[in-house]
N, C-alpha and C positions, 0 to 999 in steps of 0.2 A: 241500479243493478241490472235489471231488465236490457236496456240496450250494449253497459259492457259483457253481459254474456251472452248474446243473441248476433249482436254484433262481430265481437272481436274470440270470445272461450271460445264457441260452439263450433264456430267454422272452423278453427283448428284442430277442438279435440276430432272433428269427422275428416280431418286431412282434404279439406279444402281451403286452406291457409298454412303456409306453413313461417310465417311471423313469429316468432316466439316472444311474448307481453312478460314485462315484466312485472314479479310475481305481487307487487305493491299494487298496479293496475287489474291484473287479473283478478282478486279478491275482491275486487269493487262489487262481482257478480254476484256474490255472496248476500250482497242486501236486498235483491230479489225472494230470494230461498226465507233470511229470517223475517221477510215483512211480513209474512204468514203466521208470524207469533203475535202481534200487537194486532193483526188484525182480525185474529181470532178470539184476544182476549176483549177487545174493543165489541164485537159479533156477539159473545157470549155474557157480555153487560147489557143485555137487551138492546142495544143499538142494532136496529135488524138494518140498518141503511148501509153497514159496512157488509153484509151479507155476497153481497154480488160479487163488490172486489174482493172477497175474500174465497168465494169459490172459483172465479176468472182465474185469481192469480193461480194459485193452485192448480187449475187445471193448464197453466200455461207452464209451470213447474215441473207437474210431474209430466208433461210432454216433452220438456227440453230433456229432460232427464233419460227418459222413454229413447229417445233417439240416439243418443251416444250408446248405447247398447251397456252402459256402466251400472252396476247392482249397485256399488254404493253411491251414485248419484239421486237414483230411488230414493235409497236406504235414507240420503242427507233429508228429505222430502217430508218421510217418515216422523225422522228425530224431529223435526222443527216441529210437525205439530203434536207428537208425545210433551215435547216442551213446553206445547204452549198451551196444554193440557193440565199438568201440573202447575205452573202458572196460575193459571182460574179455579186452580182449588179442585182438579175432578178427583174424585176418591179413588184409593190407589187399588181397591179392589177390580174398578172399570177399568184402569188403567194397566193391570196388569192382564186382565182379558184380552183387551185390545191387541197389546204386546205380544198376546200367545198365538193371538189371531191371523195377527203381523207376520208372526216366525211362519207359520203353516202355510199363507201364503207366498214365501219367500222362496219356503223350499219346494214345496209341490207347484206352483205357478211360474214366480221370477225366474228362478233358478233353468231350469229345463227350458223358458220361454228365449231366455237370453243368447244362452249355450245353442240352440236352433237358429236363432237370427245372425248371433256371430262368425255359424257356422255357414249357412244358405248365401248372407247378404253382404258379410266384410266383418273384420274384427273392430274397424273404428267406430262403425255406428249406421244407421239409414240416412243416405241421403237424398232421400225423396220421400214424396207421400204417399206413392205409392209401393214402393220398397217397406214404409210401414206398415201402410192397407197389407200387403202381400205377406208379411211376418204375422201382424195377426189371424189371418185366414187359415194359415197354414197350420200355425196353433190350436187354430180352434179345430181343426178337423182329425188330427192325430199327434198332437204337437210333443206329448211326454215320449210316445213309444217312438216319435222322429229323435229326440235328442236321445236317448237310450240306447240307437242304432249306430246314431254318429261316435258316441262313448262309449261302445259294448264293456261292461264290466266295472264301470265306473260308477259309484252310488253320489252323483255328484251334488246330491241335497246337502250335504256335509263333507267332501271331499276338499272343499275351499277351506276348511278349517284346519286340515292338517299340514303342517308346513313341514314336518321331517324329512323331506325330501330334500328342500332347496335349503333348511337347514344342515343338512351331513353333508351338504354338496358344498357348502361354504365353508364349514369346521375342517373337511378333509383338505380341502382346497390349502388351507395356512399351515395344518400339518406338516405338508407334502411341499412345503418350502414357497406358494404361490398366495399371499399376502394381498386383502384387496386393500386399494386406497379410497374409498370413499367417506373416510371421516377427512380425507386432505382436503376436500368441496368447504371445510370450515371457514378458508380464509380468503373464500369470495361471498360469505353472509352477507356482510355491511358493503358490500360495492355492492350500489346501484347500476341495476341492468341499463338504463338509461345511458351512466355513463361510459360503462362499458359494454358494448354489444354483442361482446366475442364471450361472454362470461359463460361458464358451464351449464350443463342444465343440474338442476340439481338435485335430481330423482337418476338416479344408475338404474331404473327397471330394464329396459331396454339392452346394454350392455352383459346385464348379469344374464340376462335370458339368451342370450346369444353363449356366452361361456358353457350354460349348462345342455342346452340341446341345438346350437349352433341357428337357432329361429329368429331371427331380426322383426317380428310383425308381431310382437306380442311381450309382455313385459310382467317379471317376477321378481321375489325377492325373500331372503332365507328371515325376516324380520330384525328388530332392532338388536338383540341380544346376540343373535347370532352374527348380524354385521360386526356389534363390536370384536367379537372372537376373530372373525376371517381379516380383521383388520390390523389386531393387536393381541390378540390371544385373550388368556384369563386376565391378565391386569387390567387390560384395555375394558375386557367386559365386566371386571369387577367396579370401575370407574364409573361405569355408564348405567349398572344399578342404582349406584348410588345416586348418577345424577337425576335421572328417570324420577325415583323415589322424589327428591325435592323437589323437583318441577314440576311434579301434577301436586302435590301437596300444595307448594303455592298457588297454581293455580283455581287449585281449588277453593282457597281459602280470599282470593281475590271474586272468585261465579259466585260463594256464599255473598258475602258486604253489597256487591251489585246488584244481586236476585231479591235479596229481603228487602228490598225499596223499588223494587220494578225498573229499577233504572236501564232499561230497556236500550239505551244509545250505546251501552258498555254491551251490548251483545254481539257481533265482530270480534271484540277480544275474546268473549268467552266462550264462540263458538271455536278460535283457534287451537285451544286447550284443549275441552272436547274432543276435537277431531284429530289431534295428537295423541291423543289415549287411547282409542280406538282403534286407530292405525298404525298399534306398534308392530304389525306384518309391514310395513313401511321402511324407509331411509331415515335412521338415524339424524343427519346431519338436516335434513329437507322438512323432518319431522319435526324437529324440536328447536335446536339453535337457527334455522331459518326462518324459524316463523316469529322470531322478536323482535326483529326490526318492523315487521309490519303489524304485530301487536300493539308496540307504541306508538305508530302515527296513527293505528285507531284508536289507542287508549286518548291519544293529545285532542283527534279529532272532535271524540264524544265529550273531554270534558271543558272541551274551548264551547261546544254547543251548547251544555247544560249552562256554562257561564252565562254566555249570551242572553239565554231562552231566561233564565235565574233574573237577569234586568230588564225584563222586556216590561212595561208597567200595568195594572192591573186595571183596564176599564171598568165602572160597573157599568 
């Protein structure tokens, strides 16, 4: 995970690559992010010797994260170890402390830190150490009443959670006879970017932000319910409830069977679900039907490995 996101994600999401990885490959980066579940649970079986890689990695973690100037890149950082928390049994009272602890710094710290660096240093992210050094500094000396200044009027602790804007922007938009097409991205799912290199991207943030305030450097979205509508009206969204509904229900029902035996290899897929859910402020088609195909070559990967691992024969 480590060298495909340090490598090949990172330098793109900061716009010093502009390579576009296909999305089978770029996931790879992902098992950086979850080896901080096994290695906290392994840490927290009194194994103190996993200790060190388990704060290194972490601290390499939420640095990569730190640098794309991305809150929910953080936020993934977070979830891995609330997850690997529960996991080990912590009682959900600590865990909900934590949680709350979590929010408060999210909004009063993250939130306002982020919005000043995006503003001061680039929206893609720091690309230097010292462009980092210089964000924290600035932070730390008046950093809430700097972001405050740049957003006069803006409560923007909670302002990421209102999407009625780029919602009515999209509902009016189909109204008004201007139909988007981004559920048509379905019928480049299963073509491999490999084979074909001209393939779409298949996140519209970009485009749509550009529609609604004519801004090319920065990327939005009226979320899934509302894409279905600006795409197909009610039918189309009444469709996409329903598919919604089934899709995290199974998935859910596949994180239960995995999670109650630790089977920790199946975690890739069940992080994909997850973060499907989460981000139904997202693209529909990028969010849900694109992430299957890469769900089964990790669902094939992890249990071609358990096979394996299942015959390997037992020394005393």
């Amino acid at each position: 995970g480590i060298p495909v996101k340090f490598l090949l994600v990172l330098p793109r999401a900061l716009g010093l690559s502009d390579v576009v990885l296909p999305g089978s490959i770029e996931y790879f980066s992902v098992l950086s992010t979850l080896a901080l579940v096994p290695l906290f649970i392994l840490y927290r079986s009194n194994k103190k010797k996993y200790a060190l890689p388990f704060y290194v990695l972490l601290f390499i973690e939420g640095g990569g994260a730190f640098v794309t100037l991305s809150k929910l890149a953080i936020l993934k950082v977070g979830i891995a170890l609330m997850l690997a928390a529960v996991l080990t049994g912590t009682r959900f009272k600590r865990i909900v402390i934590i949680g709350l602890i979590g929010a408060l710094l999210y909004g009063v710290v993250l939130t306002p830190l982020i919005t000043l660096s995006r503003m001061a240093y680039g929206v893609k992210g720091l690309t230097s150490l010292s462009d980092t050094q210089a964000a924290l500094e600035d932070f730390a000396r008046s950093g809430r009443d700097d972001a405050a200044d740049l957003l006069p009027g803006v409560q923007s602790w909670w302002s990421r959670l209102n999407y009625a804007n780029a919602q009515s922007f999209a509902m009016t938009a189909y109204d008004q006879g201007h139909p988007g097409d981004t559920f048509a991205l379905a019928r480049y799912v299963f073509v491999p970017r490999i084979l074909y290199p001209d393939k779409p991207i298949m996140t519209s943030g970009v485009e749509f932000n550009v529609l609604v305030n004519g801004n090319p450097d920065s990327q939005s979205a009226p979320g899934m319910f509302a894409e279905a509508y600006w795409n197909g009206g009610w039918p189309l969204a009444g469709f996409t409830f329903l598919f919604m509904g089934a899709f995290y229900w199974a998935w859910e029902v596949y994180a239960k069977r995995k999670l109650a035996f630790l089977r920790l290899a199946y975690m890739p897929v069940i992080w994909l679900g997850l973060f499907s859910a989460i981000q139904q402020d997202s693209w529909f088609i990028s969010g849900t039907i694109g992430i299957l195909p890469i769900a089964l070559a990790f669902h094939f990967m992890a249990a071609l490995f358990l096979e394996r691992k299942s015959r390997v024969p037992i020394v005393a």
